[in-house]
N, C-alpha and C positions, 0 to 999 in steps of 0.2 A: 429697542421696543420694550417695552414697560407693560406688566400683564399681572391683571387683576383677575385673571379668572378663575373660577372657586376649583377647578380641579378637570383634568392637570394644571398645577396652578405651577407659579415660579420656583424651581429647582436654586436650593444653596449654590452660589457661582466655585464654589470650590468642591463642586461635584464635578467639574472640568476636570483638574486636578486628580481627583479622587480616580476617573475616570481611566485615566492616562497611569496611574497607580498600581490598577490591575493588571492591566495589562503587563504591565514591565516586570509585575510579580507574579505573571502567571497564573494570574486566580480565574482567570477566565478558563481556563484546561484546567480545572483539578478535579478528580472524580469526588461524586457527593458521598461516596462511601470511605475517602479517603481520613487520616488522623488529620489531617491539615482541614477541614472542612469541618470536620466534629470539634476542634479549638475554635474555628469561626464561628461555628453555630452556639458554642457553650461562651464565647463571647459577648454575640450578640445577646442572648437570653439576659447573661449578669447586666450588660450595660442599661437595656429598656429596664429594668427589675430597679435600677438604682437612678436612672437620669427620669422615669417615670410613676416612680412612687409604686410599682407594680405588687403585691405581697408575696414573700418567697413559697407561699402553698398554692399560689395559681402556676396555671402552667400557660407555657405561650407555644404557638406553634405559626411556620410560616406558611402563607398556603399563596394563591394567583392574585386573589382580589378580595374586597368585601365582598361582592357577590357572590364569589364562592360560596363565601360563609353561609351565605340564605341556606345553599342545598345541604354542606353541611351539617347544620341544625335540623333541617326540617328530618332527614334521614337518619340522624343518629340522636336524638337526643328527643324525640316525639314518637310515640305509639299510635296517637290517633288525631289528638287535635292541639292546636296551640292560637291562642287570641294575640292579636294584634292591637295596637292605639295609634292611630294616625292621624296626623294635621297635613302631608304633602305628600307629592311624588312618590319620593321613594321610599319612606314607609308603605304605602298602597303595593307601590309595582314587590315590595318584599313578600305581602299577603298573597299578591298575582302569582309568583310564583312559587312561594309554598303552596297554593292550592291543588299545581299540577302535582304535586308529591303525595300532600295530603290533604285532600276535597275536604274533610273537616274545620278543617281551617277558620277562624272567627275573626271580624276586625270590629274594630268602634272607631269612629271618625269624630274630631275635636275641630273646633275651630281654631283659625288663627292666632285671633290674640287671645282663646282660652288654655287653661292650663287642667289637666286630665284631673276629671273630678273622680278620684277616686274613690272618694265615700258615697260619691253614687252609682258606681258602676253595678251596670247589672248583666254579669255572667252566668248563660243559662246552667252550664255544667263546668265543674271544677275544671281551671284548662290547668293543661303539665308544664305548658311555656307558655311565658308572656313575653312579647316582644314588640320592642318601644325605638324609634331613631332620637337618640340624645340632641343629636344636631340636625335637622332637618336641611340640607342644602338647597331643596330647589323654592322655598320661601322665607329662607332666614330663622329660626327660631330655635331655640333648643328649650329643652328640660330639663329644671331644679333639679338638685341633690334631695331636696327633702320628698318629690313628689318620687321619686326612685324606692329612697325609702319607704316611704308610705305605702307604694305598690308591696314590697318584700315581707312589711307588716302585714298588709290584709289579706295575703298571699301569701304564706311561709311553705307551702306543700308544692307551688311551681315553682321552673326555673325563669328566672329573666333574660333575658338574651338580649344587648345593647347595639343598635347602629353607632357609631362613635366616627364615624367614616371621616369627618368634616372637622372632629374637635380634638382625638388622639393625638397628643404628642402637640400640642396647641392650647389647651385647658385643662387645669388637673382634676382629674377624675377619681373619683371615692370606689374604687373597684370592686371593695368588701361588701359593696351595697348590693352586686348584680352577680350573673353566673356565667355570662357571655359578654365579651367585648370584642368587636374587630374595626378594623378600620385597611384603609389602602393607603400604601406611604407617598400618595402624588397628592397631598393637601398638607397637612401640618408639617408631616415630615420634612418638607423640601427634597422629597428623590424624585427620576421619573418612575413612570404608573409600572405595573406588571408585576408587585410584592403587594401582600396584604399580611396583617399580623391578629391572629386569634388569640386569647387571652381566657384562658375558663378557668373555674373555679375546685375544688374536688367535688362538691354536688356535682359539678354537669359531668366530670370525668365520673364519679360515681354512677349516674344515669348512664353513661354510653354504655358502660361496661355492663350494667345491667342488661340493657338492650341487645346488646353487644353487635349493632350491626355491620357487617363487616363484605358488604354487598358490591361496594367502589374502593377507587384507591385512595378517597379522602375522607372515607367512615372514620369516625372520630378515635373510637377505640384502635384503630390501628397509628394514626397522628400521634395516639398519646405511648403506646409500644414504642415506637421509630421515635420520637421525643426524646425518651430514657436515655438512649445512647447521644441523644442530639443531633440525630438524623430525619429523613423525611421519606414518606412514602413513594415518592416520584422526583426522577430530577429536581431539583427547583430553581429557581434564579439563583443563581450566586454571585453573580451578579451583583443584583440589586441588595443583597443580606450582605455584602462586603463592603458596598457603597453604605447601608443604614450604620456597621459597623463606624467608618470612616466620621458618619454625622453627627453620631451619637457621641462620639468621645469628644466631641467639639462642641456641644450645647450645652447651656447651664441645666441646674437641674427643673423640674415641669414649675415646681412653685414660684421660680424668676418669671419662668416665657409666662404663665399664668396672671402674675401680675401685669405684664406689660402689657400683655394680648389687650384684656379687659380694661386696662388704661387707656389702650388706643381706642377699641372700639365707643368705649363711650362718649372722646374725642370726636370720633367719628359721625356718633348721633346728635350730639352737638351742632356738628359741624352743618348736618345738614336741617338744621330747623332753622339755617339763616333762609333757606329757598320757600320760595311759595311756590312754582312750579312743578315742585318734584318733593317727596317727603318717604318715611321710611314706611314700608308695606306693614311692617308689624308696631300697631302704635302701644301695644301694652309694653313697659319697660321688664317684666317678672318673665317674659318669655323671648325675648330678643335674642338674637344668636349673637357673640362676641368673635365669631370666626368667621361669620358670612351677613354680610349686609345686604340687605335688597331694598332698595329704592324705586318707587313707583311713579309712575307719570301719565300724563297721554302720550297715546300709543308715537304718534306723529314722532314729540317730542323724544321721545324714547331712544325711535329710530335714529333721528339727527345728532343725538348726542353720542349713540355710539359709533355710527358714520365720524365724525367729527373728529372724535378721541381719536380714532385709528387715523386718521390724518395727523394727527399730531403723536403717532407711534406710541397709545396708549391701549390698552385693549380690556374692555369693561367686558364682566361676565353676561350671557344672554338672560336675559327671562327662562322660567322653565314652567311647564306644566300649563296650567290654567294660568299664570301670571307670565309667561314666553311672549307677550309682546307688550305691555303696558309696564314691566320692569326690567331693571339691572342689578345683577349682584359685582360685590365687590367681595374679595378673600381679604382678610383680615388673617392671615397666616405668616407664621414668626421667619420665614425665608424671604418675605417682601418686609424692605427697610423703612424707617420713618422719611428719609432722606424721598423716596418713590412715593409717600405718601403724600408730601409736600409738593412734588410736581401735581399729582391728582389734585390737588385742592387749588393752586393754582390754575391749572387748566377751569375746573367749574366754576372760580367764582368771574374768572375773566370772561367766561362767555356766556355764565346762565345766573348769574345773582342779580 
């Protein structure tokens, strides 16, 4: 079975391997306080730091998921209020629930194929964070490097806080630009779901500490104590941080996959402007996503093609949101081979060109 779905998307096949690895070396029993677990952990930190361009003054920290992240930020790193910029989903459902934390809460909503007019935005009171999804998974799209910028210029007294959920460890990211990054390692990465990896800057550690909230057991300030030693406030997978280990010493560095990714993907929108039936949801070329494709259709059509595909052991991502029945995403993540992208394309053009 062949599987294009944006997240959990296809798993490296030598996470089998990897898999069967722990076990025989015991990493599954090793206490997370133990010196064996603090070399894991100060492992994994060097290897994202050098296979993802990371700079050695941010700090990274492992937590459940990107979701997490939402409540982290919104708890430790905001006093009263933080603005939002959304074009989909899950930027929105981020605003949804920082509001239960903090009813202050602001968002702006953008269109599809517009790109965040920063030079007009209009914020009623200075916000402390602004927080933007890089990669919008549930409509394909992502955000410039220059419009990040641009936000840190007009904006130099808040922090920025990045969704990156869909593009980490997939496209290389300018990290110097923002204060928050996270992402889940069940999309770029190629592991399964249940690790997520946080990424902040000294501003944002300078804020928590400021704040100093220390209310939960994933209050920032305390992540970045437990950090020092390259430990963690709670159990954590270890699992899944000894499998990221295992992947990472095996991937080139982010500026190879980064070329390739963007290669493919633009192969890809190529690809599909041979169809008149079907065409890509986002048609402005300056905000396309290169790690999530969504393709639009009638709804009918929609249906039958991913009915179809699954008959033929291929598995297209669903629609999401307000586009969860007139589209299909496809992952564009460096764990699925050009080799599975060449059945994909045969499959469409044999039955729908």
């Amino acid at each position: 079975m062949l599987t294009f779905y944006p997240g959990p998307s296809k798993v490296y096949p030598e996470v089998k391997d990897y898999m069967a690895m722990a076990y025989d070396e015991g990493i599954l029993s090793i206490p997370h306080r133990s010196d064996r677990f603090v070399q894991l952990s100060k492992n994994v930190v060097a290897l994202l730091r050098k296979k993802l361009n990371i700079p050695q003054d941010y700090h990274i920290y492992f937590v459940s998921s990107a979701t997490e992240c939402w409540e982290i930020i919104a708890q430790s790193l905001t006093r009263h209020n933080s603005f939002h910029l959304y074009n989909g989903s899950f930027g929105e459902k981020w605003l949804q629930y920082v509001r239960k934390i903090k009813p202050q809460a602001k968002g702006f909503k953008f269109g599809v194929n517009e790109e965040i007019p920063v030079k007009d935005l209009e914020i009623e009171a200075e916000p402390e964070l602004i927080c933007i999804t890089q990669n919008e998974t549930s409509n394909g799209t992502q955000i410039k490097e220059t419009t990040i910028l641009n936000l840190f210029n007009r904006y130099r007294d808040a922090l920025i806080a990045v969704d990156a959920t869909s593009s980490m460890a997939g496209i290389s990211l300018k990290y110097i630009k923002a204060d928050v990054w996270y992402a889940s390692v069940q999309k770029c990465f190629g592991l399964p779901a249940g690790l997520g990896i946080m990424v902040c800057s000294p501003r944002a550690v300078f804020r928590a500490k400021e704040i100093n909230e220390r209310g939960h057991y994933n209050s920032m300030v305390m992540l970045y104590e437990k950090m020092l030693n390259y430990q963690t406030t709670n159990t954590p997978n270890v699992l899944g941080i000894y499998l990221l280990q295992q992947v990472m010493e095996q991937r080139a560095p982010i500026k190879t996959i980064d070329h390739d990714i963007v290669k493919r993907s633009q192969d890809l929108y190529e690809f599909f402007d041979l169809f008149s039936s079907i065409t890509p949801l986002v048609t402005n070329p300056e905000v396309r996503s290169n790690t999530v494709i969504t393709i639009q259709g009638p709804e009918k059509l929609i249906d039958e093609m991913k009915r179809n595909a699954l008959r033929n052991e291929i598995v297209l991502g669903n629609g999401y949101g307000p586009w969860a029945k007139n589209t299909f995403r496809i992952a564009n993540f460096p764990a699925i081979s050009d080799d599975e992208f060449k059945i994909l394309k045969h499959f469409l053009l044999s039955n729908y060109e």
